[in-house]
DOTI-660945 format. One record per residue: residue number from 1; residue in one letter; x, y, z of N, C-alpha, C in turn. Coordinates in steps of 0.02 Angstrom, whole numbers, plus 50000, padded with zeros to 5 digits. Example, Ala and Ser with C-alpha at 12.3 -4.5 7.8 and 13.67 -1.06 7.14 Angstrom:
2
+-----+------+-------+-------+-------+-------+-------+-------+-------+-------+-------+
: pos : code :   nxx :   nyy :   nzz :  caxx :  cayy :  cazz :   cxx :   cyy :   czz :
+-----+------+-------+-------+-------+-------+-------+-------+-------+-------+-------+
:   1 :    A : 50660 : 49716 : 50390 : 50615 : 49775 : 50390 : 50660 : 49835 : 50390 :
:   2 :    S : 50642 : 49888 : 50354 : 50684 : 49947 : 50357 : 50645 : 50002 : 50394 :
+-----+------+-------+-------+-------+-------+-------+-------+-------+-------+-------+
***
This chain:
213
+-----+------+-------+-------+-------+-------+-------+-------+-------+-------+-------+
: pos : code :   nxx :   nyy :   nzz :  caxx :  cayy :  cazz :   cxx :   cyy :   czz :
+-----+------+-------+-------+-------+-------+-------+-------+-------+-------+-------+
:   1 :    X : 51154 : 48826 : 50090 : 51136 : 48832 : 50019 : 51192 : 48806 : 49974 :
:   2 :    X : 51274 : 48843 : 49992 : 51320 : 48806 : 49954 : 51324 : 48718 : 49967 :
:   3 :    X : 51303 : 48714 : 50013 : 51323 : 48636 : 50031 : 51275 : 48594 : 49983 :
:   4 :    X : 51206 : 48615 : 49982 : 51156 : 48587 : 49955 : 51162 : 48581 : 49878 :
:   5 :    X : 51204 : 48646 : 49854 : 51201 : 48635 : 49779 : 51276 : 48599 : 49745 :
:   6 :    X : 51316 : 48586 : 49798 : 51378 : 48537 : 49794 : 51355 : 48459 : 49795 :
:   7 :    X : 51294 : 48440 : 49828 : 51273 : 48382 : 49849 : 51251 : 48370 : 49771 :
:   8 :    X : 51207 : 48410 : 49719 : 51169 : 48409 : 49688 : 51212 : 48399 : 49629 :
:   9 :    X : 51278 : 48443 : 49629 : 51320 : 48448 : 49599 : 51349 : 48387 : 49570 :
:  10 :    X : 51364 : 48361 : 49623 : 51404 : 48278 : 49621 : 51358 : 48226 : 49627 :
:  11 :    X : 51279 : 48253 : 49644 : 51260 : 48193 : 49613 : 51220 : 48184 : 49542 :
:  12 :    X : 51239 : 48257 : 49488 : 51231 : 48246 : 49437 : 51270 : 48222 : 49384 :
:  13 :    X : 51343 : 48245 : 49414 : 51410 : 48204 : 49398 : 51397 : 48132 : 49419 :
:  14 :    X : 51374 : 48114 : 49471 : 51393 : 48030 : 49458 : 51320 : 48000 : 49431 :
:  15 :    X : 51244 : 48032 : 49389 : 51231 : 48007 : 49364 : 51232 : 48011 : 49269 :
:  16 :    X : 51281 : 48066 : 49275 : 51292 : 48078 : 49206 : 51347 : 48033 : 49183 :
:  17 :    X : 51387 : 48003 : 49237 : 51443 : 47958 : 49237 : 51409 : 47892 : 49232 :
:  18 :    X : 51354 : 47872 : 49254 : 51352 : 47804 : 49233 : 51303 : 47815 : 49178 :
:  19 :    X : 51256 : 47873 : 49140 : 51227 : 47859 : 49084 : 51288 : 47861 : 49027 :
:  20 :    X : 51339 : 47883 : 49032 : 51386 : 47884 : 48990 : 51412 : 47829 : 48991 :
:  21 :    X : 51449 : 47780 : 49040 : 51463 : 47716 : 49027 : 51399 : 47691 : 49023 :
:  22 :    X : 51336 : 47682 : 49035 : 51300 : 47638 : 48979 : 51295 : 47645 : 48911 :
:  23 :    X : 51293 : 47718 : 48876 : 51316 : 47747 : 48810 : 51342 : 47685 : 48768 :
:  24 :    X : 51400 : 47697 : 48811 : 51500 : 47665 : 48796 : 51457 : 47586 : 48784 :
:  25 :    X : 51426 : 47566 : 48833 : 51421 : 47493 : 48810 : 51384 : 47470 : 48790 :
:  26 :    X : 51307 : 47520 : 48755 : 51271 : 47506 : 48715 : 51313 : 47508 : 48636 :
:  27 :    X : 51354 : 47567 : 48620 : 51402 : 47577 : 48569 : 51469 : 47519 : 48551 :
:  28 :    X : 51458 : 47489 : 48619 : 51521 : 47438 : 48608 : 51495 : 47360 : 48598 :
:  29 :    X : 51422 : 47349 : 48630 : 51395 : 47287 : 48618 : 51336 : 47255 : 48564 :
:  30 :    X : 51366 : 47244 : 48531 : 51297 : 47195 : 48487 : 51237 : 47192 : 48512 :
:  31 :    X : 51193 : 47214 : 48499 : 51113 : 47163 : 48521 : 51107 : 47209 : 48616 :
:  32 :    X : 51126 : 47245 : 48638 : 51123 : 47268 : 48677 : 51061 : 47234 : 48738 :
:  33 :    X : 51005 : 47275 : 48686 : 50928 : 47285 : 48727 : 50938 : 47209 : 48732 :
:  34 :    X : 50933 : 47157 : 48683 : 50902 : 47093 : 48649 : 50949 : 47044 : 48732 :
:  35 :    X : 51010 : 47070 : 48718 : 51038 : 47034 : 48778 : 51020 : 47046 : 48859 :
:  36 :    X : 51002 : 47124 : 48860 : 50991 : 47150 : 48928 : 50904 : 47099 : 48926 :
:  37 :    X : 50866 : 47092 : 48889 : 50796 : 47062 : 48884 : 50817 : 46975 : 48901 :
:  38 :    X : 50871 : 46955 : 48907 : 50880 : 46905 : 48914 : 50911 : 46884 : 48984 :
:  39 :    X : 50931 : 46938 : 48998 : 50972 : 46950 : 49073 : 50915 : 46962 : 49136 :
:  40 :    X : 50861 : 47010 : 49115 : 50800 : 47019 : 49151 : 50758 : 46934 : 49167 :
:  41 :    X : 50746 : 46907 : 49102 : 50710 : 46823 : 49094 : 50735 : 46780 : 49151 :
:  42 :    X : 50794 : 46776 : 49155 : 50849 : 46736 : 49211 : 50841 : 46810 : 49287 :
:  43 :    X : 50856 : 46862 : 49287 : 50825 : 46864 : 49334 : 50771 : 46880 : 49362 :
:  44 :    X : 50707 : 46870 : 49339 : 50655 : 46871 : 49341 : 50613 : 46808 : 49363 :
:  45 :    X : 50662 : 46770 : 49334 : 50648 : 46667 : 49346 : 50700 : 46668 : 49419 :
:  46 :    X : 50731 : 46696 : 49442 : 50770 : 46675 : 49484 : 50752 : 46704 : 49539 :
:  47 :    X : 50704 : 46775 : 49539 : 50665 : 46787 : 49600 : 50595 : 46751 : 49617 :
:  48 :    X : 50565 : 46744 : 49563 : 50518 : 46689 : 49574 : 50535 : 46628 : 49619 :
:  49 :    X : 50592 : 46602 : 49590 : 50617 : 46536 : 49634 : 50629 : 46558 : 49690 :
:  50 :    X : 50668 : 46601 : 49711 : 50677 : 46622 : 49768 : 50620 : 46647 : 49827 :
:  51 :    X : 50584 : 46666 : 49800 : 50544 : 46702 : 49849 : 50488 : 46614 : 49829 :
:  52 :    X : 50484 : 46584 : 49779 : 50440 : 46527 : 49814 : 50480 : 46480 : 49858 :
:  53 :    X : 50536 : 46473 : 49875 : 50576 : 46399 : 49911 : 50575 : 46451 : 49967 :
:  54 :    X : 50558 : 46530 : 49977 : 50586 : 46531 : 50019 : 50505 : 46541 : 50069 :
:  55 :    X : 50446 : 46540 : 50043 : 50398 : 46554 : 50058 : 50330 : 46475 : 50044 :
:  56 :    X : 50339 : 46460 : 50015 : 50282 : 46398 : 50006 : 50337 : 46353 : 49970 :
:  57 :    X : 50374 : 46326 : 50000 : 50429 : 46280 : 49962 : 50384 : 46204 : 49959 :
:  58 :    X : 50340 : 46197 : 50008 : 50280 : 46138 : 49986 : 50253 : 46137 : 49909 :
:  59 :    X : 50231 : 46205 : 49886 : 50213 : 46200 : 49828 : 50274 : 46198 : 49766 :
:  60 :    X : 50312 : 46197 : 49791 : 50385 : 46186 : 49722 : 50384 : 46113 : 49725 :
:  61 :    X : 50406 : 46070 : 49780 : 50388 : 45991 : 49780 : 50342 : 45971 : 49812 :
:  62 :    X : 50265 : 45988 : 49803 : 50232 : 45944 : 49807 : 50169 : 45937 : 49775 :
:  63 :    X : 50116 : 45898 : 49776 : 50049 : 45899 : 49712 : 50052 : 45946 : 49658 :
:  64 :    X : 50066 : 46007 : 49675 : 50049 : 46068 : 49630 : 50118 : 46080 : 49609 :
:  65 :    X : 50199 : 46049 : 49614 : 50241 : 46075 : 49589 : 50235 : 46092 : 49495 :
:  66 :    X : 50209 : 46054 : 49458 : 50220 : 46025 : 49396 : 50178 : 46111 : 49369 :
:  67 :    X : 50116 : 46132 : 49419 : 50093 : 46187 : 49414 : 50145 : 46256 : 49430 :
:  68 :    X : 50171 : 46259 : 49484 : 50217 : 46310 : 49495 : 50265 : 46315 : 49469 :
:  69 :    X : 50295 : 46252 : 49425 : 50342 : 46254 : 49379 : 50337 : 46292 : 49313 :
:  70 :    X : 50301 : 46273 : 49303 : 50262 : 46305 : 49238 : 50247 : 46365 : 49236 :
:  71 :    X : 50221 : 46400 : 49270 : 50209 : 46466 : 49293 : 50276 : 46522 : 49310 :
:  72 :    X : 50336 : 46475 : 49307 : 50380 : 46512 : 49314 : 50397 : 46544 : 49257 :
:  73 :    X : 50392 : 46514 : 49192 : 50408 : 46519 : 49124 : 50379 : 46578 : 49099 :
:  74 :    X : 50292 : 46581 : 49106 : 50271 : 46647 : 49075 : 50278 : 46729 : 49145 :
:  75 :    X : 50289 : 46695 : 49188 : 50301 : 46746 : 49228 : 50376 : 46795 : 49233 :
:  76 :    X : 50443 : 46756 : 49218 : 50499 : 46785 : 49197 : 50482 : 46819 : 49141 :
:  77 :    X : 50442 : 46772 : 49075 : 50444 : 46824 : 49040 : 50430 : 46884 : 49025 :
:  78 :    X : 50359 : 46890 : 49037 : 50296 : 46944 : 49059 : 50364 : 47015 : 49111 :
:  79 :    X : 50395 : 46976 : 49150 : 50412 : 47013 : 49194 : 50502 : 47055 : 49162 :
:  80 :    X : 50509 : 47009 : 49118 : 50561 : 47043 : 49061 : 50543 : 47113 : 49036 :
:  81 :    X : 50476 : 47070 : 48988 : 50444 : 47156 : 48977 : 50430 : 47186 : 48994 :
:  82 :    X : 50401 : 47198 : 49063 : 50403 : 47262 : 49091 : 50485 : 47291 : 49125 :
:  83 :    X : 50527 : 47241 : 49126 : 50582 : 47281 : 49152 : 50633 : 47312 : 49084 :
:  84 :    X : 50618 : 47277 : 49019 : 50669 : 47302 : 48973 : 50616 : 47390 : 48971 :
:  85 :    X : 50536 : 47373 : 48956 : 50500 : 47452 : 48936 : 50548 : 47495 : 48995 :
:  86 :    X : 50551 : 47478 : 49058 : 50569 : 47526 : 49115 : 50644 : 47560 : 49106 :
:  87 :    X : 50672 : 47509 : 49055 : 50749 : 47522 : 49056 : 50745 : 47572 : 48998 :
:  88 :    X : 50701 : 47576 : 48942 : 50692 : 47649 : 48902 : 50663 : 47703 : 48949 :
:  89 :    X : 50624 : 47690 : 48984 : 50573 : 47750 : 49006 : 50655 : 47773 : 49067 :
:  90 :    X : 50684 : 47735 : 49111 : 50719 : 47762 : 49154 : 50783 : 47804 : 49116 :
:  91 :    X : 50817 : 47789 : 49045 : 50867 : 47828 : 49012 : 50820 : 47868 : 48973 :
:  92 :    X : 50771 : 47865 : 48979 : 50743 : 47945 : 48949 : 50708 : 47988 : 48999 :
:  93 :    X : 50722 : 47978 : 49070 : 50705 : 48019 : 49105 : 50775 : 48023 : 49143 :
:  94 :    X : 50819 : 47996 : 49130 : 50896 : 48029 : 49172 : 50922 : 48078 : 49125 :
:  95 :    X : 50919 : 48064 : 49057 : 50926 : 48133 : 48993 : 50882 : 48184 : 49039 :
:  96 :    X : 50814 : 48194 : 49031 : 50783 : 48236 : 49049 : 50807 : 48259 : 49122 :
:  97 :    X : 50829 : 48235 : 49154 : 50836 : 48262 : 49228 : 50901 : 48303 : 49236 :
:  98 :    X : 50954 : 48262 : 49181 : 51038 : 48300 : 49182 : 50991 : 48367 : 49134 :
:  99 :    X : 50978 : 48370 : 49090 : 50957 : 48431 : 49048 : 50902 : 48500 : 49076 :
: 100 :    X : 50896 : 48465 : 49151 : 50833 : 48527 : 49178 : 50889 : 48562 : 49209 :
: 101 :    X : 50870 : 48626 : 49201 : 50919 : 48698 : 49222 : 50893 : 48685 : 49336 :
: 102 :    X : 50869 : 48668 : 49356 : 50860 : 48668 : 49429 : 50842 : 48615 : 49456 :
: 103 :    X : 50849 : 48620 : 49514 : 50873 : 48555 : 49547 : 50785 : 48513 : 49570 :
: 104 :    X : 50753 : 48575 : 49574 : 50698 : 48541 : 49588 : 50667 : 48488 : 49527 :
: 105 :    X : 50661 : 48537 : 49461 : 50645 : 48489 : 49411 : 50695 : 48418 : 49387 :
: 106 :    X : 50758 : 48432 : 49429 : 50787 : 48359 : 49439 : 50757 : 48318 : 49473 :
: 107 :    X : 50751 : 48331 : 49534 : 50721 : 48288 : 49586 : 50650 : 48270 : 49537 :
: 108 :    X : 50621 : 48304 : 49513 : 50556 : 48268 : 49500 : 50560 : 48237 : 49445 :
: 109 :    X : 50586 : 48227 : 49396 : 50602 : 48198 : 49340 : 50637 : 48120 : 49367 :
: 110 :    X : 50678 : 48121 : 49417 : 50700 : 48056 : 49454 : 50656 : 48045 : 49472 :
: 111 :    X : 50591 : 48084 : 49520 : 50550 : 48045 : 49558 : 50495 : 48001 : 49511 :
: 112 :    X : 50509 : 48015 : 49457 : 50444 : 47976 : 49425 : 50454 : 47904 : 49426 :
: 113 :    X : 50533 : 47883 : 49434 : 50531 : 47805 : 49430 : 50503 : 47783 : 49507 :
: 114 :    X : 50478 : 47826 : 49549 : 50426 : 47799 : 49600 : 50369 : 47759 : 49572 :
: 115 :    X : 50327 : 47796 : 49528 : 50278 : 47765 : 49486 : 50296 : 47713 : 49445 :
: 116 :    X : 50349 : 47692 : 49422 : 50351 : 47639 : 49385 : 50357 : 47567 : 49449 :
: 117 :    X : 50383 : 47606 : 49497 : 50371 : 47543 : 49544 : 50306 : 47511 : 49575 :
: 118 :    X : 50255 : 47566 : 49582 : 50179 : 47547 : 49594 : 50169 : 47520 : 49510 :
: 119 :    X : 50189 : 47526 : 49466 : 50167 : 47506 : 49412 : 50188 : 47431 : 49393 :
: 120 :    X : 50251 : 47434 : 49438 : 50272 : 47345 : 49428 : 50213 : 47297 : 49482 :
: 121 :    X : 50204 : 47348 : 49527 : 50188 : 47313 : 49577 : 50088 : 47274 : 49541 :
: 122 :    X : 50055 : 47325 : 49513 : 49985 : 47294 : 49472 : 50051 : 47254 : 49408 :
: 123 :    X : 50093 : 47246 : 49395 : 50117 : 47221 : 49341 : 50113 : 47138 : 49362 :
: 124 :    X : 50141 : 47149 : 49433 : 50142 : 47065 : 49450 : 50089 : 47027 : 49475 :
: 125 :    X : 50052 : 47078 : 49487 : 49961 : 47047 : 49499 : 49945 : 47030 : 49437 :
: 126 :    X : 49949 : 47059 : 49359 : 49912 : 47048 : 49309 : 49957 : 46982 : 49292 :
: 127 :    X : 50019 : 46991 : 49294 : 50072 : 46918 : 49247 : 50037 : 46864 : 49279 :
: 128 :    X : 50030 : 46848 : 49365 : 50015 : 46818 : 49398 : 49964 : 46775 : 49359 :
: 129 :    X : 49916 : 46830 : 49369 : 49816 : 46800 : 49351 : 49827 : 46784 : 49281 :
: 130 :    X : 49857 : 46804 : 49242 : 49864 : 46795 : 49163 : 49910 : 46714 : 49163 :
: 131 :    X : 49979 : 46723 : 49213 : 50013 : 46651 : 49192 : 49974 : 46577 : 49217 :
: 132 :    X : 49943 : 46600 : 49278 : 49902 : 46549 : 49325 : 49827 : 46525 : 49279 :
: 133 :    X : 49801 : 46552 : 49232 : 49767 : 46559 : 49179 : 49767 : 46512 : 49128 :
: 134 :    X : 49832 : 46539 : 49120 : 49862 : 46504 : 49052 : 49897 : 46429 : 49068 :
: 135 :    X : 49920 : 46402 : 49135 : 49930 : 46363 : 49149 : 49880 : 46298 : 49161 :
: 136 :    X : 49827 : 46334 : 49199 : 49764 : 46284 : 49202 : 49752 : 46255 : 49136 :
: 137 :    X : 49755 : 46279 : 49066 : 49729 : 46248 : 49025 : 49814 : 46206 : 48981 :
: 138 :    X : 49877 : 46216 : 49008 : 49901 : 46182 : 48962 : 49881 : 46106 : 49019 :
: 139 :    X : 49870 : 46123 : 49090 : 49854 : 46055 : 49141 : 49800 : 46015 : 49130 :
: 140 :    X : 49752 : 46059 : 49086 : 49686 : 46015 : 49076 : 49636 : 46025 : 49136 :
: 141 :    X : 49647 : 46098 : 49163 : 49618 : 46097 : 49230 : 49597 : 46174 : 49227 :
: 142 :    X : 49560 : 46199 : 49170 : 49549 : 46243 : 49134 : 49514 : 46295 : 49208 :
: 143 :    X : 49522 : 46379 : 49198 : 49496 : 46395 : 49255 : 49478 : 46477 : 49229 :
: 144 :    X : 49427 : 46506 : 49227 : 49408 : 46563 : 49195 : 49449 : 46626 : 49240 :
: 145 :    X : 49461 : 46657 : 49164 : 49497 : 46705 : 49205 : 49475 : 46760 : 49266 :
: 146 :    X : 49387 : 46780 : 49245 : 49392 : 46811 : 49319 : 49411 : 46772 : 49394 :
: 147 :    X : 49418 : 46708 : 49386 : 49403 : 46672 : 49435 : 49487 : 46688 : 49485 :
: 148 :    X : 49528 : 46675 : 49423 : 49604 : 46725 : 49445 : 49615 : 46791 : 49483 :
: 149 :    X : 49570 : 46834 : 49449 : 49553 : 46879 : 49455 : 49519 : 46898 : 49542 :
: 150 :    X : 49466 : 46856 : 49559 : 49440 : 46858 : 49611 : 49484 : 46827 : 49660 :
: 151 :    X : 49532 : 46767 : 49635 : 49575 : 46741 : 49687 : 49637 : 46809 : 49705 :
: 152 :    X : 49673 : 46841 : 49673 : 49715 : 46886 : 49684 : 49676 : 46953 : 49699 :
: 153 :    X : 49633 : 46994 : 49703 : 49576 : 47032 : 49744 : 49588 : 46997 : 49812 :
: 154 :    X : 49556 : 46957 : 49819 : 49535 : 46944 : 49900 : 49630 : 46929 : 49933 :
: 155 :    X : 49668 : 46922 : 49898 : 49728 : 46917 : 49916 : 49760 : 46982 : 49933 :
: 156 :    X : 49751 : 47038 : 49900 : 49754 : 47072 : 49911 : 49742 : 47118 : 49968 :
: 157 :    X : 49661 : 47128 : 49970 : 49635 : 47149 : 50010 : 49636 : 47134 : 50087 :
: 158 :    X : 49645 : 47080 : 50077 : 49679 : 47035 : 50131 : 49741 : 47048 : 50162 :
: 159 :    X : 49791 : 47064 : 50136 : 49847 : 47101 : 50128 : 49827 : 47172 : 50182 :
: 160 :    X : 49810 : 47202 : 50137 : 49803 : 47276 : 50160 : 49761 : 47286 : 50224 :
: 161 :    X : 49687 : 47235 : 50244 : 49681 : 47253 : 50317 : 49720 : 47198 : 50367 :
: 162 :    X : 49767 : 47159 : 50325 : 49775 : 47105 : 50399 : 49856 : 47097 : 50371 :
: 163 :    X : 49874 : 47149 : 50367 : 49949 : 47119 : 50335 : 50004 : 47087 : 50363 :
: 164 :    X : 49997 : 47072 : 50442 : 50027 : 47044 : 50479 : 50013 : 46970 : 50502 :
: 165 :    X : 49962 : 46946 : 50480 : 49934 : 46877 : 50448 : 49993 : 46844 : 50434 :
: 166 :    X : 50023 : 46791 : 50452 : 50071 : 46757 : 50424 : 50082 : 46736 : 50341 :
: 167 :    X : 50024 : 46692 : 50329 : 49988 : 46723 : 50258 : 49992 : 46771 : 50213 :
: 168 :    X : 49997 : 46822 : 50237 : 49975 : 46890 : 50203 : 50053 : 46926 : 50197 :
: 169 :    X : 50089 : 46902 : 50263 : 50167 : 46926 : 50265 : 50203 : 46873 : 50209 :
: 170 :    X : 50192 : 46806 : 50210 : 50230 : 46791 : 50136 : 50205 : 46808 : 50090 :
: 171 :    X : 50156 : 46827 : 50058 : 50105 : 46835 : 50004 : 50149 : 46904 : 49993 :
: 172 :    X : 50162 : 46969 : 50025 : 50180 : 47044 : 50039 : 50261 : 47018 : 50003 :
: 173 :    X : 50304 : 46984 : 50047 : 50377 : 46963 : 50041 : 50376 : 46958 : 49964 :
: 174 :    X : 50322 : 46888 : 49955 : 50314 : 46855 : 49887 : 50302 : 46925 : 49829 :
: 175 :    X : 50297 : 46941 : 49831 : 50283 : 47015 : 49796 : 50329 : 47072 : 49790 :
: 176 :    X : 50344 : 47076 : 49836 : 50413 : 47129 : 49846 : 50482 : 47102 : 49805 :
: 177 :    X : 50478 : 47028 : 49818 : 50540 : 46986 : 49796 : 50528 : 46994 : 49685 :
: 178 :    X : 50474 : 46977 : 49692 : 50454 : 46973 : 49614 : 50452 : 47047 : 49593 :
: 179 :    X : 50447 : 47100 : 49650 : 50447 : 47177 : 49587 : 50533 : 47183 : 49616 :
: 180 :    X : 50597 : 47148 : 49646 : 50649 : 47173 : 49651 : 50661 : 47213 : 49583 :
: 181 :    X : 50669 : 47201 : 49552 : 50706 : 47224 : 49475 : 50679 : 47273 : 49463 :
: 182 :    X : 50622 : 47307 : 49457 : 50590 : 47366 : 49445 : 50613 : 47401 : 49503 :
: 183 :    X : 50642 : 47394 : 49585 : 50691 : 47429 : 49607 : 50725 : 47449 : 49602 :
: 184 :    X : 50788 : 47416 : 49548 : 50822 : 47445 : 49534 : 50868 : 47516 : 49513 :
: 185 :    X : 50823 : 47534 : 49454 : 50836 : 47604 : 49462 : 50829 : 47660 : 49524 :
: 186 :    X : 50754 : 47652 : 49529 : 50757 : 47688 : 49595 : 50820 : 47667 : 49641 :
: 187 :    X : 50829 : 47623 : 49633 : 50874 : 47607 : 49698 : 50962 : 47642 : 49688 :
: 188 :    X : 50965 : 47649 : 49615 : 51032 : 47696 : 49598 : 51015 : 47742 : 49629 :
: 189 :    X : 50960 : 47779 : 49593 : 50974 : 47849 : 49602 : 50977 : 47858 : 49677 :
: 190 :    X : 50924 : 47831 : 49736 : 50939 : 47831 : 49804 : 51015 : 47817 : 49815 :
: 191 :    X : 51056 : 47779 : 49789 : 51121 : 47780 : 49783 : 51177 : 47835 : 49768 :
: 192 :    X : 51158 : 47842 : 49716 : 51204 : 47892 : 49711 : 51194 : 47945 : 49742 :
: 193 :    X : 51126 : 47969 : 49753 : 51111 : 48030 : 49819 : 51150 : 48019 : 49862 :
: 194 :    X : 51143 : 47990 : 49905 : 51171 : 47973 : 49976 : 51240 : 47957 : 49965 :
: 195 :    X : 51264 : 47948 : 49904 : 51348 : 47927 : 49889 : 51364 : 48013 : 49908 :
: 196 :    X : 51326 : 48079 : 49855 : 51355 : 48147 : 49849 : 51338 : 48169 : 49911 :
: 197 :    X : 51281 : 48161 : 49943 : 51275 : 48169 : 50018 : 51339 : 48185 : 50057 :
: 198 :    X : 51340 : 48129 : 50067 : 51422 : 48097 : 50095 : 51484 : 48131 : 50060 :
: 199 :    X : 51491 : 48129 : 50003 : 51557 : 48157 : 49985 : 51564 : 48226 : 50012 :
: 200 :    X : 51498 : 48268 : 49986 : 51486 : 48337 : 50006 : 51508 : 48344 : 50086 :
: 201 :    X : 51467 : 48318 : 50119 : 51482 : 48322 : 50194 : 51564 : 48296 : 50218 :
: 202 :    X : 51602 : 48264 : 50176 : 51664 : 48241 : 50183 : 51689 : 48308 : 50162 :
: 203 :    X : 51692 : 48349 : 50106 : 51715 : 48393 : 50102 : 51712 : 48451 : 50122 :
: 204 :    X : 51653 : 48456 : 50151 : 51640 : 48511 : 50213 : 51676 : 48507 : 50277 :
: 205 :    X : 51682 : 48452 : 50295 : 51706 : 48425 : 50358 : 51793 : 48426 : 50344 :
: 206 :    X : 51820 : 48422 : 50279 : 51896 : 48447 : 50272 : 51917 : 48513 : 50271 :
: 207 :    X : 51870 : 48556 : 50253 : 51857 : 48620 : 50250 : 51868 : 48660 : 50319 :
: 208 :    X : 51839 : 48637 : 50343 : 51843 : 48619 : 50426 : 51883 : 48652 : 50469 :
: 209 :    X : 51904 : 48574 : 50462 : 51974 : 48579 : 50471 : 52024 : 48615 : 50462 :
: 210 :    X : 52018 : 48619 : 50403 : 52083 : 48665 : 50359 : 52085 : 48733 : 50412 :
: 211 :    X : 52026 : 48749 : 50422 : 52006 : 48822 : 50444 : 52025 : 48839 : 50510 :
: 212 :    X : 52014 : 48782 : 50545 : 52025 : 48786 : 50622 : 52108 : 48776 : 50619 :
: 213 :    X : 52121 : 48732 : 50581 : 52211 : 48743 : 50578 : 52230 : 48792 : 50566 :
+-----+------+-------+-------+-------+-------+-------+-------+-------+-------+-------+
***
């Protein structure tokens, strides 16, 4: 029980330590959000690229590049906005989580950025069908939107009973790579858990020692 609430201990200290240096450098920087919204655009464009050269690199140079190019543009952006909304919703639920009196209503106040990750995840199905949309008609190759719609469905579904489909495994990759950034947070806080984990158990294990000496 003491060990558990030492773990909890230090890992509310190290996330009260980095909402405080973001504080510090929202208070110290100009334009804060406006720049972090610009930092998301670039990497948002840079997992796209990545997960396409590294998955259908035919379609970056070849017939359809001039199409996948294009598509990169409203898709960083689209994918900005949902990561700057996530970056309010995640510092107003780390307030709320340092401010709950028990550890459980910590844990669950963190766990909600689980849901923002299924939420990125329909986020990049909709940018998708919306940018692929919007592209057909600046090409002159105009294409109704359910028709998007029905192409990413059967992609899907496809996905889910045959996901080991070679197909279906870049399509899965291709997806995972484009919601990286909405990982993020989650991926602190799994961080810093397993950082107090560890310290805790380091300091138990000196304790130890001490004792048997």
């Amino acid at each position: 029980m003491g060990n558990s609430q030492t773990v909890f201990l230090h890992w509310r200290n190290s996330l009260l330590h980095t909402l405080t240096w973001f504080e510090n450098l929202r208070n110290s920087t100009r334009n804060l959000y406006l720049k972090a919204f610009a930092v998301f655009v670039v990497l948002n464009l840079s997992c796209y690229w990545w997960a396409l050269l590294t998955t259908y690199p035919e379609r970056a140079f070849g017939v359809k590049a001039e199409e996948y190019i294009l598509m990169g543009f409203p898709v960083a952006l689209f994918g900005a906005v949902f990561d700057s909304l996530s970056l309010f919703v995640t510092l107003f639920i780390i307030k709320q989580a340092l401010s709950s009196r028990s550890n459980s209503a910590y844990v669950c106040y963190l766990s909600i950025d689980l849901f923002i990750v299924i939420a990125a995840s329909l986020w990049v199905l909709f940018v998708f069908m919306i940018s692929g949309w919007a592209v057909s008609y600046i090409l002159a190759s105009p294409e109704t939107i359910l028709s998007r719609v029905w192409l990413y469905e059967d992609r899907v579904e496809s996905a889910i009973f045959n996901p080991f489909n070679p197909d279906n495994l870049r399509n899965i990759y291709f997806g995972v790579i484009m919601g990286a950034s909405a990982l993020l947070p989650t991926l602190l806080h799994l961080y810093l858990a397993c950082r107090s984990f560890l310290r805790s158990g380091a300091m138990m294990l000196g304790l130890l020692r001490s004792d048997s000496s």
